[in-house]
N, C-alpha and C positions, 0 to 999 in steps of 0.2 A: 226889373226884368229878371235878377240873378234869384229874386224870392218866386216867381214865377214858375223859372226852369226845376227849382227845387222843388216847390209843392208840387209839379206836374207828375217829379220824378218817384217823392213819396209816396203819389198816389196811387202809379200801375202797381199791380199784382206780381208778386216778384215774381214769376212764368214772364211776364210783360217785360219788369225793369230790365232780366238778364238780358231777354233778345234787342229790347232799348241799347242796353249797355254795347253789345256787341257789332250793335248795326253802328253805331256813334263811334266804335273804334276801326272798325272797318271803312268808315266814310272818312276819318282824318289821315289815315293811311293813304289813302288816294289822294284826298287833298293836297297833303306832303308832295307825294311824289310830280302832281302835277304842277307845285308850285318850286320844284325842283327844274322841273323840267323848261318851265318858262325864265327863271332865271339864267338855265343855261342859255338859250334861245336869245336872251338879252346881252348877253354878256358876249355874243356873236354877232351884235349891235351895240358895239361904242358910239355911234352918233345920235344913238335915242337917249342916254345919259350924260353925254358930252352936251347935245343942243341945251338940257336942264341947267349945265353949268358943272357938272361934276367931272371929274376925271378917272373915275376907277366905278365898276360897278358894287363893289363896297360903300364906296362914299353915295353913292343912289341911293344903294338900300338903307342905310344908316340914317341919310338925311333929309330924303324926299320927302313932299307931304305924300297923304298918299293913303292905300292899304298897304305898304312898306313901313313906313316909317314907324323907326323904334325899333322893328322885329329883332329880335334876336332869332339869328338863322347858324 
């Protein structure tokens, strides 16, 4: 997949790659922010990571399976 994203990216015309490049930082920027946002949201539910078994929403995000698990946040 990673050889993939690469030749896709070699391939646009750098006019292409720059607005690529910028739309892809502009979309992780929001991402961020919305994956801020639901952590806070969760973290105003301790009984959605209390019922998992965790105690703190650290220990969730740290050790759930999951699209968490691992993140470094």
């Amino acid at each position: 997949m990673k050889n993939d994203i690469l030749a896709s990216a070699i391939a646009l015309s750098d006019a292409d790659f720059l607005a690529h490049l910028g739309a892809l930082c502009r979309n992780e920027r929001e991402t961020t922010a919305q994956l801020i946002g639901h952590l806070a949201a969760l973290e105003m539910r301790p009984a959605l990571y209390a019922a998992a078994g965790y105690g703190s929403l650290f220990d969730y995000v740290r050790g759930s399976p999951g699209p968490l698990q691992g993140r470094r946040l």
